[in-house]
N, C-alpha and C positions, 0 to 999 in steps of 0.2 A: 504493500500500500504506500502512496507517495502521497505522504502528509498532507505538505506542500502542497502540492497539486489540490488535494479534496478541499482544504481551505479556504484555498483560492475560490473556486469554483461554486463554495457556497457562500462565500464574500460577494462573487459578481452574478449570483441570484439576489441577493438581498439588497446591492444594492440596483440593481432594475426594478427590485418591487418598490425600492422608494423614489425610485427617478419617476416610474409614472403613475407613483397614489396621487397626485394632485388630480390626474387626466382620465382614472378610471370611475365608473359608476362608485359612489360613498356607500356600497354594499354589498352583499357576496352575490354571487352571480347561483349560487348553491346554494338549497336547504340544508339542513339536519338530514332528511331523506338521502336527497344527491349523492351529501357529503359520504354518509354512510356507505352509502352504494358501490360508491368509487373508490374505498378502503377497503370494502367486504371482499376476503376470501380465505379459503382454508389455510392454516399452520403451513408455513414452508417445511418442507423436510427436509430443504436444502438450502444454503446462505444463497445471497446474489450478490455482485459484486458492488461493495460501498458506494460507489462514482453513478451506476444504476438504481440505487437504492435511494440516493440524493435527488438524481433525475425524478423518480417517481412521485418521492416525498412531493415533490415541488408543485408536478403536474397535479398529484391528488387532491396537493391541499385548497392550493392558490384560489381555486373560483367558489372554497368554500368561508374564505378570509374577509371579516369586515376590517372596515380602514377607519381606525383611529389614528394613525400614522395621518392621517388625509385632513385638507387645512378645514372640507366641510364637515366634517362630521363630530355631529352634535348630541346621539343619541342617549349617552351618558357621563360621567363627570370618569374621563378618560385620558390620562396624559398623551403624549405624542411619541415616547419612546425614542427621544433624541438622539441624534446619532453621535453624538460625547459618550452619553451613555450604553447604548447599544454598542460598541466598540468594545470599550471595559466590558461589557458583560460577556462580550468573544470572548475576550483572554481570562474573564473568569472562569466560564464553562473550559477552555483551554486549560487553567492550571489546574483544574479540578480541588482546590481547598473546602475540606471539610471544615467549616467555620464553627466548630463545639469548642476549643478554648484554645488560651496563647500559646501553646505549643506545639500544640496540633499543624495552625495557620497562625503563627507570628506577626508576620505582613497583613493580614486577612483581620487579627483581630488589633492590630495597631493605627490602620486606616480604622476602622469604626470608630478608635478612641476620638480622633483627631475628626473624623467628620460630626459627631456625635458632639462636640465643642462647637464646631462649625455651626451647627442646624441649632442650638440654643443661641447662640449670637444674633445669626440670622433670624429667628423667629420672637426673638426679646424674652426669653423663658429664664425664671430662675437656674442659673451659670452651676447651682448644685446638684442640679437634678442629673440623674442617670438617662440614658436614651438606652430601649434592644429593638434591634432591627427585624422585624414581623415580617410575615406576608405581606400584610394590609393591613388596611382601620379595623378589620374585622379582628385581627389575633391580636392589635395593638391595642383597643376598646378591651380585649378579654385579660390581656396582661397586665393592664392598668388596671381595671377592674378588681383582679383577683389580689392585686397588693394593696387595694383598696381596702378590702373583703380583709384580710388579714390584720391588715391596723385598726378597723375598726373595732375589730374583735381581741384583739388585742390588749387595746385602750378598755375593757373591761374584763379583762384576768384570761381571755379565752387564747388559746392559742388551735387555730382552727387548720394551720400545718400538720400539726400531730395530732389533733385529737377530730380532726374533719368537724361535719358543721352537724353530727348526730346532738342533740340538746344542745348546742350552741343559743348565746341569745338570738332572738330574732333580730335581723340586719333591716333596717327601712329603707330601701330605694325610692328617692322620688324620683321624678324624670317628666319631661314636656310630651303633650301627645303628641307633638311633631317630630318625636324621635325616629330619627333613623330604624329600621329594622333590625340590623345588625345591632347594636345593643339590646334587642331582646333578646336575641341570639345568645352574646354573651353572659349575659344573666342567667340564659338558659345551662348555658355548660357551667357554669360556676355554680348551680346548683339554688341561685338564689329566686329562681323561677321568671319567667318575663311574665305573667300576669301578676304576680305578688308582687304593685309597684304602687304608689301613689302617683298617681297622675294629676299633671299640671296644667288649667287650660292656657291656650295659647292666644295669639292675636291673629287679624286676616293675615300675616304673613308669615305664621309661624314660632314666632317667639311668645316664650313662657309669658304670661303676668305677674308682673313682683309683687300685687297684693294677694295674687292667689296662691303664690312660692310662698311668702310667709306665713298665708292660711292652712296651710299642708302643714308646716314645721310646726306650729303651734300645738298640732295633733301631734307630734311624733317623743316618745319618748325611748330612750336608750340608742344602741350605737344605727347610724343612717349616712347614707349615702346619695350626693342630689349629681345624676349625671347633666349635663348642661352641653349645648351645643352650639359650635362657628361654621353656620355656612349648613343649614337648612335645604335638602335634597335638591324640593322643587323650587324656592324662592332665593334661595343664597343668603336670607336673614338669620342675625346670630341674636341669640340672648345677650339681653342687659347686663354685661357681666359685672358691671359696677355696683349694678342695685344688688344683683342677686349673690353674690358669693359672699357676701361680707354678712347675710341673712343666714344661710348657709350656714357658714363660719360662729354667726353668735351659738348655732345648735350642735357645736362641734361638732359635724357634717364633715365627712370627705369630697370635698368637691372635683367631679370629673369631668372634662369637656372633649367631647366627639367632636375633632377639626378634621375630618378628612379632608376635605378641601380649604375650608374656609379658614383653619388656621392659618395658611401662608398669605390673607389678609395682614398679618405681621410684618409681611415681608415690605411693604407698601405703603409709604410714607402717606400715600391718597388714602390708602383703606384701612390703615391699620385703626381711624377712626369707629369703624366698627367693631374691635375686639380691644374697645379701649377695659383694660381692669383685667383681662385674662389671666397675666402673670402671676393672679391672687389665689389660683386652683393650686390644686395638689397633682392631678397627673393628667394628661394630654395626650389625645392619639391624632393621628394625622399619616396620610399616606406619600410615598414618594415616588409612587408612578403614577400621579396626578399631576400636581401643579409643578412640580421639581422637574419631570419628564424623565424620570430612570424608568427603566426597562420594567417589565412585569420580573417578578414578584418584588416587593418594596415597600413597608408601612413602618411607620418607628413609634414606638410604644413610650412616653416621656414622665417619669415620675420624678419629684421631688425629695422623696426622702429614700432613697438611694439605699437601705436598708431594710426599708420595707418591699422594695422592689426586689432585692437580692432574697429578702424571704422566701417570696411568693415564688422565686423562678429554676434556683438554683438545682441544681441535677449532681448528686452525689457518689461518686463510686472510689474504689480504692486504685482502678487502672486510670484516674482522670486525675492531669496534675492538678496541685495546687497554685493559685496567683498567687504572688509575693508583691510586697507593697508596691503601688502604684503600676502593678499590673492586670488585665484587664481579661475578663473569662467574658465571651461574646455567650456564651450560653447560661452567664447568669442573670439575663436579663429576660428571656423569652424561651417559650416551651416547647425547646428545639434543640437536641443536642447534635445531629447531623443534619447542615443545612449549607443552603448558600452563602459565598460570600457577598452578602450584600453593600457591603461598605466598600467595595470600590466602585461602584457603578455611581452612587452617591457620592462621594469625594470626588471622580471626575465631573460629573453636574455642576456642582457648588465652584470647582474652581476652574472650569468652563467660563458658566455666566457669570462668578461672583455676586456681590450683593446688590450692584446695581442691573445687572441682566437680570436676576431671578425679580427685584420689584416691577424691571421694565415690561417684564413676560406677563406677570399677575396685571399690572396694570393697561396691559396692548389687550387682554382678554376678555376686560371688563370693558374697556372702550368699546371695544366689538361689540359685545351683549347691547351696551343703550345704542348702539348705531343699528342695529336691528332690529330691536323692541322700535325703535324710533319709525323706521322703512316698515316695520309690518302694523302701527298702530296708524297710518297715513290709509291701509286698506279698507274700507267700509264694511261691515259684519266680522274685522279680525279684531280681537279683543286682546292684549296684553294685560296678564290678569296679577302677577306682580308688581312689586315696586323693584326695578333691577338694579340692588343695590352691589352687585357681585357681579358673579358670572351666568347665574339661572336664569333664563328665558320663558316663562311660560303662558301660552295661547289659547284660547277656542276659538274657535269660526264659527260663520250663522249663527253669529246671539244674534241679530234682527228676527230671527226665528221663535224664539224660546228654548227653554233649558235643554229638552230633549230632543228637539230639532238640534242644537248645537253639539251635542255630544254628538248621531248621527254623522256629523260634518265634519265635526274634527279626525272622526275613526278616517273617516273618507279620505281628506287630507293628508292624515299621517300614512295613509296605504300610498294614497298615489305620490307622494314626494320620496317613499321609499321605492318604488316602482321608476320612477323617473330618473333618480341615482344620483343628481347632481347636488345634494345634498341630503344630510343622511340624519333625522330626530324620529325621537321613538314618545311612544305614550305614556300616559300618567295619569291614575287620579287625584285631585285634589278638591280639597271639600266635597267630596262623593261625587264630582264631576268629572270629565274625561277633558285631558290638556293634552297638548304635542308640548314636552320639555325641550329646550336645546341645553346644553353645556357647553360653553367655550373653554377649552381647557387644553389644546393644544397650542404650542408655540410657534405654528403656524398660521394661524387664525387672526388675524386682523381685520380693520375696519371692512379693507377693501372684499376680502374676502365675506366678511360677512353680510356685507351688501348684495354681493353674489348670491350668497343664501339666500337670502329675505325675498329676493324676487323669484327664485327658485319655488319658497314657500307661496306667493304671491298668486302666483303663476299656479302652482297647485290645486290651492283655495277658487282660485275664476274657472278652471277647469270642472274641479267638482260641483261648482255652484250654477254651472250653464248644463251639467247633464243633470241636477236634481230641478232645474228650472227656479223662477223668481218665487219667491216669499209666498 
């Protein structure tokens, strides 16, 4: 086998597939069926050769691949997978480090320190806190979580590491109805149940109410937990984090805030107005193949008291060295002891863009969003239904119709502008209604670009509205 060569080879497939994601349809050309189809066959009882094998891969995959890479495509809150970082992440698959502790991957777990410093600078976060590098918000929400989970229980004699959560006190979650899913999730594996939550009501955009968050704590007595959130699915709205954590806080509350996207609001000398007081929580998830643009997989799990974190995470054997001062075990912070090295693909990013690339990216992306919201609220029966104070977009068509005429029209619209290909948003409901969402969140995505969309959508909407005929 010539290395060299195979590398090569699937270097200059990857990059043809991003020379013409701007130029292709913003979505696969293949179902799930297709896709299967074109995979499906019996166990080889014999190899094929690698270079055929790559070949195949390509042809099989490619027409079943959506383009998040692609400058329209809006469908979900999706980084772009830059090519700084895609790079690094070859040569990470390349060196193959098992990133379980510093002696394992040296290199592997020394870049995390040093980007892991980086991403608290960057993000204005207490400079004490520990960061472990997750999948995503989803393992980074359950890591934080569980060291949550730990101190709280703690903080009243329990120690729920060794003695699990059997007669444990009862833990109080409050949390906003506008929570994410993935924090029921994690509650769910953490054992503390997603329906066993108080819930918080919110406003038309999402965010908690701080007379109804301190109505909730007033009920609560013993150890609680208030998760809080930057950058709200469909609307991009964060909680009052000023009113609310210092509320929080009087009831000796762990406070958590779910930033998958919206914490790198931080980044953003324009936006960080919206996550003004965040700094006041106790631990932070947020994802790095969203707004950062590293390669999939990438979420960083952020806790403050770096002891409690080490609690919750740590993975114990007699064949696993030990850190010595001021060195750093990447597997005591997340519930992974064989994993990627995620920390290089992240340190190339960060010193890529640096810190004025990384605010000018969040900030090109949010221009985009009002320069669209702006081009599609110019259309008669399109309705831009948030305040786009971020990067979420979200729409119905034919309200001149009524509520259920408009759903109707929106499904319609979100089919044919995914049928059309020149731009690519998926659906949603909000307040039990049906929206087309976009996401700008790749760093491809500008104004100009997103004008392009909007008429795309545009164009969509007077399509489906001349075959359902006038009002």
């Amino acid at each position: 086998m010539d290395v060299g060569a195979l590398f090569l080879k699937a270097a200059a497939y990857a990059a043809e597939f991003r020379r013409s994601v701007g130029d292709r349809p913003q979505r696969p050309t293949d179902d799930y069926s297709r896709a299967f189809a074109a995979f499906s066959e019996e166990l080889p009882e014999h190899g094929s050769p690698v270079d055929e094998v790559l070949d195949a891969l390509v042809a099989k995959a490619e027409p079943g691949l959506h383009m998040p890479t692609g400058p329209r495509f809006f469908g979900w809150v999706m980084g772009g997978s830059h090519p700084a970082g895609v790079a690094a992440d070859f040569l990470t698959s390349a060196w193959g480090q098992n990133t379980g502790n510093h002696v394992v991957a040296p290199s592997a777990a020394a870049v995390e320190t040093v980007a892991a410093r980086w991403l608290l600078d960057l993000l204005d976060l207490p400079h004490e806190s520990s960061v472990g590098f997750a999948t995503g918000a989803t393992m980074a929400n359950f890591t934080c979580l569980a060291a949550a989970r730990g101190a709280v229980l703690r903080a009243v004699d329990w120690d729920a590491d060794t003695q699990g959560l059997f007669g444990a006190p009862q833990i109080t979650v409050v949390i906003g109805d506008d929570a994410h899913t993935t924090i029921f999730s994690a509650l769910q594996f953490l054992g503390l149940g997603h329906d066993r939550v108080l819930r918080v009501a919110t406003d038309d955009q999402g965010r908690m109410l701080p007379d109804a968050f301190a109505d909730v704590f007033r009920s609560i007595n013993g150890p609680s937990i208030a998760i809080l959130q930057a950058g709200q699915i469909n609307t991009g709205a964060c909680d009052d984090f000023a009113k609310l954590i210092p509320i929080a806080k009087a009831h000796g509350a762990w406070v958590h805030v779910d930033g998958a996207f919206g914490l790198w609001a931080q980044a953003s000398q324009e936006k960080c107005i919206l996550t003004t007081g965040i700094g006041s929580a106790d631990s932070w998830a947020t994802d790095g193949h969203k707004w950062l643009q590293t390669p999939y997989d990438c979420g960083y799990a952020i806790v403050r008291d770096e002891l409690a974190h080490r609690r919750a995470m740590t993975i114990s054997a007699s064949y696993l060295p030990l850190a010595a001062e001021g060195e750093r075990d990447p597997s005591h912070y997340v519930p992974e002891l064989s994993r990627r090295a995620r920390g290089f693909a992240t340190w190339s990013m960060i010193k890529h863009l640096g810190r004025d690339g990384i605010a000018a990216l969040v900030d090109r992306n949010c221009d985009a969003a009002r320069v669209m919201a702006e081009h599609l609220r110019g259309e008669p029966g399109i309705d831009v239904v948030n305040d786009v104070v971020l990067n979420q977009v979200i729409v119905r068509f034919g309200t001149d119709r009524g509520a259920d005429e408009a759903d109707n029209m929106t499904r319609s619209t979100i089919a044919r502008l995914q049928r059309d290909g020149m731009a690519f948003a998926a659906g949603a409901l909000w307040r039990q209604r049906l929206v087309m969402r976009m996401s700008l969140t790749n760093y491809l995505t500008d104004a100009r670009r997103a004008e392009i969309a909007a008429r795309a959508v545009i164009e969509a909407y007077r399509n489906v509205w001349q075959e359902n005929g006038p009002a």
